[in-house]
PDB file as gemmi writes it, atoms N, CA and C in Angstrom:
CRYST1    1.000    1.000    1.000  90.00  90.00  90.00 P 1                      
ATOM      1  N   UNK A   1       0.828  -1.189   0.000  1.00  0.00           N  
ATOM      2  CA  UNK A   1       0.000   0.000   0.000  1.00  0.00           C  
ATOM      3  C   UNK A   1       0.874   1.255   0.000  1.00  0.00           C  
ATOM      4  N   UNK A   2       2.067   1.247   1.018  1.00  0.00           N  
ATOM      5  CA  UNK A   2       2.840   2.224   0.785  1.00  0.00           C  
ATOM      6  C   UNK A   2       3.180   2.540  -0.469  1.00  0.00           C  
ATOM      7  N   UNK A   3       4.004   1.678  -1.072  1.00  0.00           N  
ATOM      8  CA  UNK A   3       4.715   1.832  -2.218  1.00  0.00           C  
ATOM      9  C   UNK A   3       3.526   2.539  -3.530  1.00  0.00           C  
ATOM     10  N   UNK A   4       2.349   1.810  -3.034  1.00  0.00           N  
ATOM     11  CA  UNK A   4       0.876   2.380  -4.322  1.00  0.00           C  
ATOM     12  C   UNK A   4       1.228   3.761  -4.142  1.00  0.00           C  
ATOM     13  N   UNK A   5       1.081   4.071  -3.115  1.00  0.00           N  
ATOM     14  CA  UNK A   5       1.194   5.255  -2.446  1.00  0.00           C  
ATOM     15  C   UNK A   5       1.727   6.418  -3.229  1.00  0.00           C  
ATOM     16  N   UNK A   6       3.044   5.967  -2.716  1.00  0.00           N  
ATOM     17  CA  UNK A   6       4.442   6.552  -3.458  1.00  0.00           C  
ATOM     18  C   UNK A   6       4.622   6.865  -4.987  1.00  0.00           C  
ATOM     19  N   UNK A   7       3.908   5.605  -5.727  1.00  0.00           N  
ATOM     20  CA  UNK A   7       3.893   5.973  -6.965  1.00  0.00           C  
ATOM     21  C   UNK A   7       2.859   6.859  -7.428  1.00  0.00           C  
ATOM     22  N   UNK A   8       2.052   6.376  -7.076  1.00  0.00           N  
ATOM     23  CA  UNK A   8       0.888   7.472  -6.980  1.00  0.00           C  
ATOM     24  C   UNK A   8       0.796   8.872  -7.019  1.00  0.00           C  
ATOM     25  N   UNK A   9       1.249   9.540  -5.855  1.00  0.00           N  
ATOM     26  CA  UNK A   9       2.176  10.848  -5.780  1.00  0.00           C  
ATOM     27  C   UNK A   9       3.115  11.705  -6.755  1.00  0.00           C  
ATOM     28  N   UNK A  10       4.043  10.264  -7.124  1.00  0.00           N  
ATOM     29  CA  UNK A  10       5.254  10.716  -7.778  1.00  0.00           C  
ATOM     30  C   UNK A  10       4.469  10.445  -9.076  1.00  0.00           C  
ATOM     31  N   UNK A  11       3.385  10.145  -9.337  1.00  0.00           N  
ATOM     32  CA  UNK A  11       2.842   9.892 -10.934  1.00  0.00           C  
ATOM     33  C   UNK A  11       2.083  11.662 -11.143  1.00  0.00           C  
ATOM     34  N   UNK A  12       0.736  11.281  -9.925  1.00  0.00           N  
ATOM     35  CA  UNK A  12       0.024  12.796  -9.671  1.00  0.00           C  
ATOM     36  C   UNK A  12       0.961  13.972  -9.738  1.00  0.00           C  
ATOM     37  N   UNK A  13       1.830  14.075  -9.010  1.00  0.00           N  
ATOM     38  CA  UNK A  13       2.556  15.468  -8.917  1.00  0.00           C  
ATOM     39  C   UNK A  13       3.766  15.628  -9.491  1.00  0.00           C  
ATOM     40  N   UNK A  14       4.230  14.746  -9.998  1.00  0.00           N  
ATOM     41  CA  UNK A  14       5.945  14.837 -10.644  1.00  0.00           C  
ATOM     42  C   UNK A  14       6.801  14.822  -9.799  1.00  0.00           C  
ATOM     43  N   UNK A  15       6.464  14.232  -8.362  1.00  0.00           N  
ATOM     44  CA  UNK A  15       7.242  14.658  -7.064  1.00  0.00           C  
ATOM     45  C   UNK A  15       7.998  13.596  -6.982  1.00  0.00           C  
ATOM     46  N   UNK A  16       9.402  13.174  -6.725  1.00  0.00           N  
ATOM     47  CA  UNK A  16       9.694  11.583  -6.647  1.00  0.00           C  
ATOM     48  C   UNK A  16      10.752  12.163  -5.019  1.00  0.00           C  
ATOM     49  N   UNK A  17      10.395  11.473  -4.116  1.00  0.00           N  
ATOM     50  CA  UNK A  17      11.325  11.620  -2.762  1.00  0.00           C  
ATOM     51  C   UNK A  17      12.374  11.297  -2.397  1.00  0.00           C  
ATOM     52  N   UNK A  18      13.026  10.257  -3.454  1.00  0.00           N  
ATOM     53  CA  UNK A  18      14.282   9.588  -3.584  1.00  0.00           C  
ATOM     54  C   UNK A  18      14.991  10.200  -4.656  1.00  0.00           C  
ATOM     55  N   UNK A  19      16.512   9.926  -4.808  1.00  0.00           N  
ATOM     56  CA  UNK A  19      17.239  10.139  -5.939  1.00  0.00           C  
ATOM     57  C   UNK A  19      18.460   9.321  -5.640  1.00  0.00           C  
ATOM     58  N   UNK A  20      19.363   9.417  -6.440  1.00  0.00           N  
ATOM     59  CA  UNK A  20      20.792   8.437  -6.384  1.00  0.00           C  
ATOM     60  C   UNK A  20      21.497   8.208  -5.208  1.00  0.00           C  
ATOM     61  N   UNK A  21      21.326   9.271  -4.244  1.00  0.00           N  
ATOM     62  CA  UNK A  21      22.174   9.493  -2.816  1.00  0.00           C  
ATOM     63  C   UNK A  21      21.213   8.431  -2.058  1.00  0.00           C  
ATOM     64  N   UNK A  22      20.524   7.794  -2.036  1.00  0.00           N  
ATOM     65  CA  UNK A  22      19.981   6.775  -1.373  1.00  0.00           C  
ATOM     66  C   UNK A  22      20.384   5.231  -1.608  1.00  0.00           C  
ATOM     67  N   UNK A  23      20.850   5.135  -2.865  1.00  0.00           N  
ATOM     68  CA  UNK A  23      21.889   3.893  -3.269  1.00  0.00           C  
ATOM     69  C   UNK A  23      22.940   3.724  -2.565  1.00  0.00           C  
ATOM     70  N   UNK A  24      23.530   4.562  -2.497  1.00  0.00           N  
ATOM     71  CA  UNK A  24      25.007   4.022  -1.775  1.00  0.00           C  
ATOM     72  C   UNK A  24      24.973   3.624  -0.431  1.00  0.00           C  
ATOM     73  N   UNK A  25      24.065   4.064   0.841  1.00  0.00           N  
ATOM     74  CA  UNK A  25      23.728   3.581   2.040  1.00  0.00           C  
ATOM     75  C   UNK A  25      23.244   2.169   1.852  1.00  0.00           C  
ATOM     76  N   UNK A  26      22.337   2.036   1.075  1.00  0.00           N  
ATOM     77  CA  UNK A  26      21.498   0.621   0.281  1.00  0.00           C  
ATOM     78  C   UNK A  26      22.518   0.009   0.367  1.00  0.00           C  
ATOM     79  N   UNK A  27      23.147   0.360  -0.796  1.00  0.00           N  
ATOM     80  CA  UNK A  27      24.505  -0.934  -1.039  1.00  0.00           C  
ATOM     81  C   UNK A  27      25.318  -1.376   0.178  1.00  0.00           C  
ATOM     82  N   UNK A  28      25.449   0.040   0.817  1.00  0.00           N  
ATOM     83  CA  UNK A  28      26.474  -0.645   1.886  1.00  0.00           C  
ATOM     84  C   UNK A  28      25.924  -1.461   2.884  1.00  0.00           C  
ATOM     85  N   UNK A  29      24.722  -1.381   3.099  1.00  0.00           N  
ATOM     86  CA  UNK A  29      23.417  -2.582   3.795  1.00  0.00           C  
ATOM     87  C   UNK A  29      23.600  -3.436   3.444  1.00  0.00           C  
ATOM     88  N   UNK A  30      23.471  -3.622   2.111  1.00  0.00           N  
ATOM     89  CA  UNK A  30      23.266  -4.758   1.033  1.00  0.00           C  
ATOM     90  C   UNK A  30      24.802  -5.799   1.640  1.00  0.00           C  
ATOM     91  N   UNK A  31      25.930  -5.111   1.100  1.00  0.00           N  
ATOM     92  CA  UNK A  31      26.774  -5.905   1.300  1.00  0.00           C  
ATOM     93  C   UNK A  31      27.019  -6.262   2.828  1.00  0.00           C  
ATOM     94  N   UNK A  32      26.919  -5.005   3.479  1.00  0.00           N  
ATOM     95  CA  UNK A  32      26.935  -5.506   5.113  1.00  0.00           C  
ATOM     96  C   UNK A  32      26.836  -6.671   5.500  1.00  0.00           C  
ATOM     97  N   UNK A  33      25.342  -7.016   5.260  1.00  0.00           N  
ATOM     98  CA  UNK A  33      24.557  -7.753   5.447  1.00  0.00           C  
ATOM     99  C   UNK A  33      24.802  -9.365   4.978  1.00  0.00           C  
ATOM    100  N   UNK A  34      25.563  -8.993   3.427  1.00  0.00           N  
ATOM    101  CA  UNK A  34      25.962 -10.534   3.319  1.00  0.00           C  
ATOM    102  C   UNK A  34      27.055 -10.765   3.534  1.00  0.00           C  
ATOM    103  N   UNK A  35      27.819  -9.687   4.428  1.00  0.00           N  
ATOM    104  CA  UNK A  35      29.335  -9.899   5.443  1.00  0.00           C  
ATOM    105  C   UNK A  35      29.046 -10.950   6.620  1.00  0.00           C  
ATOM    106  N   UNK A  36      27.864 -10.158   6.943  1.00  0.00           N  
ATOM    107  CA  UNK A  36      26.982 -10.623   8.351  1.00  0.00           C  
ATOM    108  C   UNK A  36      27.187 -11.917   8.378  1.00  0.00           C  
ATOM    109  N   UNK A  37      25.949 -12.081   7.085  1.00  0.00           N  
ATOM    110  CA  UNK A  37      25.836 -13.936   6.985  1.00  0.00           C  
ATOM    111  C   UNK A  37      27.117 -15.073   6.995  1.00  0.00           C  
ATOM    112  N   UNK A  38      28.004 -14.277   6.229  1.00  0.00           N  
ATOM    113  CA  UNK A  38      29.137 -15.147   6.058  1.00  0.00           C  
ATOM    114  C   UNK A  38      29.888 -15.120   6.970  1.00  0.00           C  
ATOM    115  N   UNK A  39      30.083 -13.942   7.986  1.00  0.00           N  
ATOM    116  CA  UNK A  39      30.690 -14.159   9.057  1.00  0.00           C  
ATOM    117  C   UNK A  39      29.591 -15.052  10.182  1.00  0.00           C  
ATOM    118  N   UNK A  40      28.776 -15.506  10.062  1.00  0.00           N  
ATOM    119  CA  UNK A  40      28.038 -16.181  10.955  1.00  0.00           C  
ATOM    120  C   UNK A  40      28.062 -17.695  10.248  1.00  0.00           C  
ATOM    121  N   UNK A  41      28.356 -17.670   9.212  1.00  0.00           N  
ATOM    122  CA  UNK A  41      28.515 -18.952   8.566  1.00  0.00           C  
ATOM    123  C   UNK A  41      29.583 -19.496   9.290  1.00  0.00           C  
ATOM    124  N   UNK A  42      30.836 -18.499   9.385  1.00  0.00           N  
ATOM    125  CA  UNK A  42      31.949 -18.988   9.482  1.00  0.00           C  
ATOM    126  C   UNK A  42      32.227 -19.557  11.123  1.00  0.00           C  
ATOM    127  N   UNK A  43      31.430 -18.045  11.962  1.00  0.00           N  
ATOM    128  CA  UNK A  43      31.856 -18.017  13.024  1.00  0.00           C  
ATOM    129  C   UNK A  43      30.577 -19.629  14.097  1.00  0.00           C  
ATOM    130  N   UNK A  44      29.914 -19.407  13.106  1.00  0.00           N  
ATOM    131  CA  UNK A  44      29.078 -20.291  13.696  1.00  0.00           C  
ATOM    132  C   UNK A  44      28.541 -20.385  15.319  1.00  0.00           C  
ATOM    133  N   UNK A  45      28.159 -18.802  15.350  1.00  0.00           N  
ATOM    134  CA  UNK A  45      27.434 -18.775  17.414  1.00  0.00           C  
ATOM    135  C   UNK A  45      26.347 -19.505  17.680  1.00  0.00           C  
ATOM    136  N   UNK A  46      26.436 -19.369  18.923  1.00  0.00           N  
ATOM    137  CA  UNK A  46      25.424 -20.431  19.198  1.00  0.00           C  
ATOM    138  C   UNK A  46      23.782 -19.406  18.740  1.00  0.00           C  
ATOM    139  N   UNK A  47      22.467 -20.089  19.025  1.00  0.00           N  
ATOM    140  CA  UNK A  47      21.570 -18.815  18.284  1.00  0.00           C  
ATOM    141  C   UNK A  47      21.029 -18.243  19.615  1.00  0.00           C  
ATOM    142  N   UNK A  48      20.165 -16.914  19.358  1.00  0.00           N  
ATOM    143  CA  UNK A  48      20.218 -16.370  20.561  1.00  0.00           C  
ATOM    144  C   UNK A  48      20.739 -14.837  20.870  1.00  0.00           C  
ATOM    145  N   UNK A  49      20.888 -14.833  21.938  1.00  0.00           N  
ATOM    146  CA  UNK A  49      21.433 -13.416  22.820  1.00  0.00           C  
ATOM    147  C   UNK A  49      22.900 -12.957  22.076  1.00  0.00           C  
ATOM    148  N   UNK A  50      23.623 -14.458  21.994  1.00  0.00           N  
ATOM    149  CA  UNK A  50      24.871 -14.247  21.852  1.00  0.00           C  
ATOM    150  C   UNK A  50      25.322 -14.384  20.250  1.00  0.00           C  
ATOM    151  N   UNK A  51      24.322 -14.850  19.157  1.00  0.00           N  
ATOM    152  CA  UNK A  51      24.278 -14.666  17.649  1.00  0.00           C  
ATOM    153  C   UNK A  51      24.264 -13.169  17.728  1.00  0.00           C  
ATOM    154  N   UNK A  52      23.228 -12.680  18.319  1.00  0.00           N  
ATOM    155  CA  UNK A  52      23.013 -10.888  18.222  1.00  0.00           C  
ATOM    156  C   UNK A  52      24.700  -9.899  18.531  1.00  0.00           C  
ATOM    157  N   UNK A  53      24.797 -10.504  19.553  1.00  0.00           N  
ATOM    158  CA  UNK A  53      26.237  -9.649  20.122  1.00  0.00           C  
ATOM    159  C   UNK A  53      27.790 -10.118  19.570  1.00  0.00           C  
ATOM    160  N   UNK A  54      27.495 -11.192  19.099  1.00  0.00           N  
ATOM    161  CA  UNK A  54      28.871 -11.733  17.868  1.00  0.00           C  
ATOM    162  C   UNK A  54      29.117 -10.541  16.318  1.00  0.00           C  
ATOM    163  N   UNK A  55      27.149 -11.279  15.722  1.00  0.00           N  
ATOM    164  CA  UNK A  55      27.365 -10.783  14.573  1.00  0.00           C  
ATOM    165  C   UNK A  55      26.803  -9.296  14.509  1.00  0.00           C  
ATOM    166  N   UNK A  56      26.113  -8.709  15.267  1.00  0.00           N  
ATOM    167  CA  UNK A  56      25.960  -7.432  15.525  1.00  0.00           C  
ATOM    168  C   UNK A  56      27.024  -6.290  15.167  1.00  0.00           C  
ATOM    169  N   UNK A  57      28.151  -6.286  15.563  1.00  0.00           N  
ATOM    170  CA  UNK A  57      29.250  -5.776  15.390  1.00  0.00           C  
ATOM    171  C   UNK A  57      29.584  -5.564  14.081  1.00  0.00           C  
ATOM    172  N   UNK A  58      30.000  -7.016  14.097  1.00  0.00           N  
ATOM    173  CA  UNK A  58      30.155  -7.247  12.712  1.00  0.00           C  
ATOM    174  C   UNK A  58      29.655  -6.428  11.531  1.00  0.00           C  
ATOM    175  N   UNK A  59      28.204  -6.560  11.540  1.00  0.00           N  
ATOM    176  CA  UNK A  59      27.222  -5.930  10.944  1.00  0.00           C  
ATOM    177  C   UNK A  59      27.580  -4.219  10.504  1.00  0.00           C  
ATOM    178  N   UNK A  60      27.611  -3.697  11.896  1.00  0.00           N  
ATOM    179  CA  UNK A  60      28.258  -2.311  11.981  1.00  0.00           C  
ATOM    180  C   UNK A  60      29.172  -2.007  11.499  1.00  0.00           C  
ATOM    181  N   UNK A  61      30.342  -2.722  11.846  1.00  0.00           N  
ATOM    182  CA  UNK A  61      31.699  -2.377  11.164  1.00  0.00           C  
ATOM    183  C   UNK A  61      31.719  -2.109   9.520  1.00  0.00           C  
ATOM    184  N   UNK A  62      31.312  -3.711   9.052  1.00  0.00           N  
ATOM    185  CA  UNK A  62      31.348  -3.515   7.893  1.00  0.00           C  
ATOM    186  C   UNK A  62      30.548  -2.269   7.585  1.00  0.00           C  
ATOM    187  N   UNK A  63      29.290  -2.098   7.598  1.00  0.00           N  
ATOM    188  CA  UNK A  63      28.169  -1.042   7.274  1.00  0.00           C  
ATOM    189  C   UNK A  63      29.260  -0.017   7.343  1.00  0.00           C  
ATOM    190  N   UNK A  64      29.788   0.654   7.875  1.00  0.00           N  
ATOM    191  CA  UNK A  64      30.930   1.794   8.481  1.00  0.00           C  
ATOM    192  C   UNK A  64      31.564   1.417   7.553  1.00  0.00           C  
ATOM    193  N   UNK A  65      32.799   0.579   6.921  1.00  0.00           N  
ATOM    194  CA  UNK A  65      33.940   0.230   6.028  1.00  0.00           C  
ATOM    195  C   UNK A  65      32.759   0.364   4.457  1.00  0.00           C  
ATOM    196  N   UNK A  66      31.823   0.106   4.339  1.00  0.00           N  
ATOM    197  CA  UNK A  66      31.256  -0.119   2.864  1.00  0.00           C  
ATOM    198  C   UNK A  66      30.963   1.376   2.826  1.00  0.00           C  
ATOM    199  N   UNK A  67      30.418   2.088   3.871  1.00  0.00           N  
ATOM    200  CA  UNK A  67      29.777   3.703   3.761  1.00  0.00           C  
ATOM    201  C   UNK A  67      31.210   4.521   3.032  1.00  0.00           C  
ATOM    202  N   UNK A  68      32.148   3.816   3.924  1.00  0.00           N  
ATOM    203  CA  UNK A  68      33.310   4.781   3.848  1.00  0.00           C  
ATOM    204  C   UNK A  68      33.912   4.813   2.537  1.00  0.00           C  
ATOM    205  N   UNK A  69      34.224   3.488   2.153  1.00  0.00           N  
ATOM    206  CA  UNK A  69      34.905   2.928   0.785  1.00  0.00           C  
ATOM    207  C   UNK A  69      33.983   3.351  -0.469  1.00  0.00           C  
ATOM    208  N   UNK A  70      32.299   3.338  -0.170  1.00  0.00           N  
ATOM    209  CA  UNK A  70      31.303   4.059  -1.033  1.00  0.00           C  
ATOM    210  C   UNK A  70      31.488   5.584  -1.666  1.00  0.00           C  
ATOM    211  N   UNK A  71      32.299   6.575  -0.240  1.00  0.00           N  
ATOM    212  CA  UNK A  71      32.202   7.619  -0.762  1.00  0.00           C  
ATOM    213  C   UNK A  71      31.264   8.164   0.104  1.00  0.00           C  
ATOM    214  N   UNK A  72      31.610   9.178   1.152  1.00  0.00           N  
ATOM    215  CA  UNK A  72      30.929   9.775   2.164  1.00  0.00           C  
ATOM    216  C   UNK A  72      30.059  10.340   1.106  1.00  0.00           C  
ATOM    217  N   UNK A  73      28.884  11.375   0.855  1.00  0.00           N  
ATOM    218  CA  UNK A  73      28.465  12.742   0.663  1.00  0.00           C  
ATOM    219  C   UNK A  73      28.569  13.540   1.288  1.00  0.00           C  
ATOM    220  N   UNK A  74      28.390  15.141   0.781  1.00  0.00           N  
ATOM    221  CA  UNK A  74      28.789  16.898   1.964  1.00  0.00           C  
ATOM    222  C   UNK A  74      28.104  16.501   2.320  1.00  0.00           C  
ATOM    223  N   UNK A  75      26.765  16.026   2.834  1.00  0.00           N  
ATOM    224  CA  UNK A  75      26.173  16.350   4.116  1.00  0.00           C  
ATOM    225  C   UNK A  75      26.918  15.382   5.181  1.00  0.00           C  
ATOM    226  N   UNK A  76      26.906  13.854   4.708  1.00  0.00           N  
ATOM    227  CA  UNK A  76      27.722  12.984   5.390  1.00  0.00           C  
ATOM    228  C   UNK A  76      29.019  13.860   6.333  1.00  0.00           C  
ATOM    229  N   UNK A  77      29.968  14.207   5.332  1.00  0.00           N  
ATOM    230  CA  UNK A  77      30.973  14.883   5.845  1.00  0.00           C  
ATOM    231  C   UNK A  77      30.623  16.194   6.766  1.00  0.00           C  
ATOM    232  N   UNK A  78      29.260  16.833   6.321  1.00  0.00           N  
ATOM    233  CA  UNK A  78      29.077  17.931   7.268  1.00  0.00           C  
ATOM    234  C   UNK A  78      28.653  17.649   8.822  1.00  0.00           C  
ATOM    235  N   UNK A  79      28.225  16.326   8.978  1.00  0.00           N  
ATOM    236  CA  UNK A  79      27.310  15.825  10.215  1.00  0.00           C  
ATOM    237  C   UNK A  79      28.484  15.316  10.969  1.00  0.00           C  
ATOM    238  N   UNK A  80      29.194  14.606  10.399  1.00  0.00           N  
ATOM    239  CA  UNK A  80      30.698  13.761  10.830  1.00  0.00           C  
ATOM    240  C   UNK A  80      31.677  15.021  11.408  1.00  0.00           C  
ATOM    241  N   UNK A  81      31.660  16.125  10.916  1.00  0.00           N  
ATOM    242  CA  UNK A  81      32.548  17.176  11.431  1.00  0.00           C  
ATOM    243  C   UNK A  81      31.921  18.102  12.392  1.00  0.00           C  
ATOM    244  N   UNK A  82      30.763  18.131  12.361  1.00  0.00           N  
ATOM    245  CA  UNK A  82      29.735  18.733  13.504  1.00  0.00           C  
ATOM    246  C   UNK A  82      30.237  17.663  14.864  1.00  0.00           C  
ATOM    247  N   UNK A  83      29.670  16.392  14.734  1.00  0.00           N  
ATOM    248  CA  UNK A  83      29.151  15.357  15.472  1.00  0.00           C  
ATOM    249  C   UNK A  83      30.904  15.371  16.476  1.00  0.00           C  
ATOM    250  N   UNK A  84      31.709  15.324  15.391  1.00  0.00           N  
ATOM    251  CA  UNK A  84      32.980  15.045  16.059  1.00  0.00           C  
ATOM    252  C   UNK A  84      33.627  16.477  16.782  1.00  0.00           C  
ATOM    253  N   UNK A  85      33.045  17.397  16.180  1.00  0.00           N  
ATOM    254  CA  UNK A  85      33.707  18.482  17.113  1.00  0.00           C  
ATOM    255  C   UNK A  85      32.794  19.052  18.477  1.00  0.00           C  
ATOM    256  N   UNK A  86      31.603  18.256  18.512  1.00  0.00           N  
ATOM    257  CA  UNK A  86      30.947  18.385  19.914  1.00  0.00           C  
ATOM    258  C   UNK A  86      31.862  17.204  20.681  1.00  0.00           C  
ATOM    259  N   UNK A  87      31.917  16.173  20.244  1.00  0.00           N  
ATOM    260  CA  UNK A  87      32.835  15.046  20.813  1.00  0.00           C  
ATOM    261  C   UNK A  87      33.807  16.193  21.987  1.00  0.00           C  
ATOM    262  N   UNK A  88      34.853  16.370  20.796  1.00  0.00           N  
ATOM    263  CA  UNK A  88      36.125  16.766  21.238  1.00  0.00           C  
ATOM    264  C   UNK A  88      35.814  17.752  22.201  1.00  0.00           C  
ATOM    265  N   UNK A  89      34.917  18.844  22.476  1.00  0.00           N  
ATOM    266  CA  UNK A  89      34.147  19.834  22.958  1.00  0.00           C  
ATOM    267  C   UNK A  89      33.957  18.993  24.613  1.00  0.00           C  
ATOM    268  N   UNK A  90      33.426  17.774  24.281  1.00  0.00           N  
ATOM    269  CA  UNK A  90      32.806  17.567  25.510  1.00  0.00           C  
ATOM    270  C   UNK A  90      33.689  16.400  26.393  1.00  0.00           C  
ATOM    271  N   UNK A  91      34.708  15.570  25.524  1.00  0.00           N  
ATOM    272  CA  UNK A  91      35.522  15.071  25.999  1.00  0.00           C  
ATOM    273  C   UNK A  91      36.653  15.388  27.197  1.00  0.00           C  
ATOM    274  N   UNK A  92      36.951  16.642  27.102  1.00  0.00           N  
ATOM    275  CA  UNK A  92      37.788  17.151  27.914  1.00  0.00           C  
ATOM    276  C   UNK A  92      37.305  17.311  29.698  1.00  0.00           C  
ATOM    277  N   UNK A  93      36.083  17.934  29.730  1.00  0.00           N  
ATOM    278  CA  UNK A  93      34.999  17.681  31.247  1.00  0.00           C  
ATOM    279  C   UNK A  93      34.926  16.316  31.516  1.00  0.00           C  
ATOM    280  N   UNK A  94      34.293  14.996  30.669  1.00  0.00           N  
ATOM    281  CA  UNK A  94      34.306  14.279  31.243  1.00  0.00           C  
ATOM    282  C   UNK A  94      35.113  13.291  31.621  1.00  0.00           C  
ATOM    283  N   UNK A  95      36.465  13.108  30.879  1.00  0.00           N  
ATOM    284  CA  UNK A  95      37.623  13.191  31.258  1.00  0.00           C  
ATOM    285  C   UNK A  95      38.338  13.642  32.838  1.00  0.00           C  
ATOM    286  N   UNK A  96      37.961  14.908  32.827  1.00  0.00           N  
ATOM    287  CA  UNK A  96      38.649  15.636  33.664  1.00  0.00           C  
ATOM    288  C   UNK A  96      37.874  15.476  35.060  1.00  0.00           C  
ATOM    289  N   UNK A  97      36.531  14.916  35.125  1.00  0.00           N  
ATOM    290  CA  UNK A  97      35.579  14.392  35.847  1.00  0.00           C  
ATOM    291  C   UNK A  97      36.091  13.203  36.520  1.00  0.00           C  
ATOM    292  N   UNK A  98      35.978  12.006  35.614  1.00  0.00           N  
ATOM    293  CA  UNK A  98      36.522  10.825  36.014  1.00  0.00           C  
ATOM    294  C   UNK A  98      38.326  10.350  36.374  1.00  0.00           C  
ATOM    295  N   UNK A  99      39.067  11.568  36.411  1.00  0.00           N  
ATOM    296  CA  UNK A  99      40.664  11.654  36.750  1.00  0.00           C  
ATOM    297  C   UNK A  99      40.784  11.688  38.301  1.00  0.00           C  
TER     298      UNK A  99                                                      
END                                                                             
């Protein structure tokens, strides 16, 4: 129904909500994901609490290494240089807290 939706819209109004910058996150899912599997193939956890907290990681990392190797976008890079200079901003107090 969504998707009727969507086309629907983008048929009625000429409006389409997506464009190319939504592929490359995709992909890096995409492949993530069949990192995931194969590292669970390999690693073989037991299933459960501890499948989640093995291949979980996993999951992330790669997702992070495929985003990166994809090709950030400016906004990517604009949020990453925001995000990291509140970091550094706030690192120093709580640091200086727990010393």
């Amino acid at each position: 129904v969504n998707a009727l939706t969507l086309f629907s819209v983008g048929w009625l109004l000429g409006s389409w909500p997506y464009d190319r910058l939504y592929l490359k996150p995709a992909a890096a899912g995409v492949l993530a994901a069949g990192g995931a599997w194969l590292a669970k193939l390999a690693l073989q956890p037991p299933p459960g609490l501890v499948a989640v907290l093995v291949i979980g990681p996993v999951f992330v990392v790669l997702f992070a290494a495929f985003t990166v190797g994809l090709r950030l976008s400016d906004s990517d890079r604009q949020f990453l240089g925001s995000f990291w200079a509140a970091i550094k901003r706030r690192l120093p107090a709580v640091v200086g807290r727990n010393a």
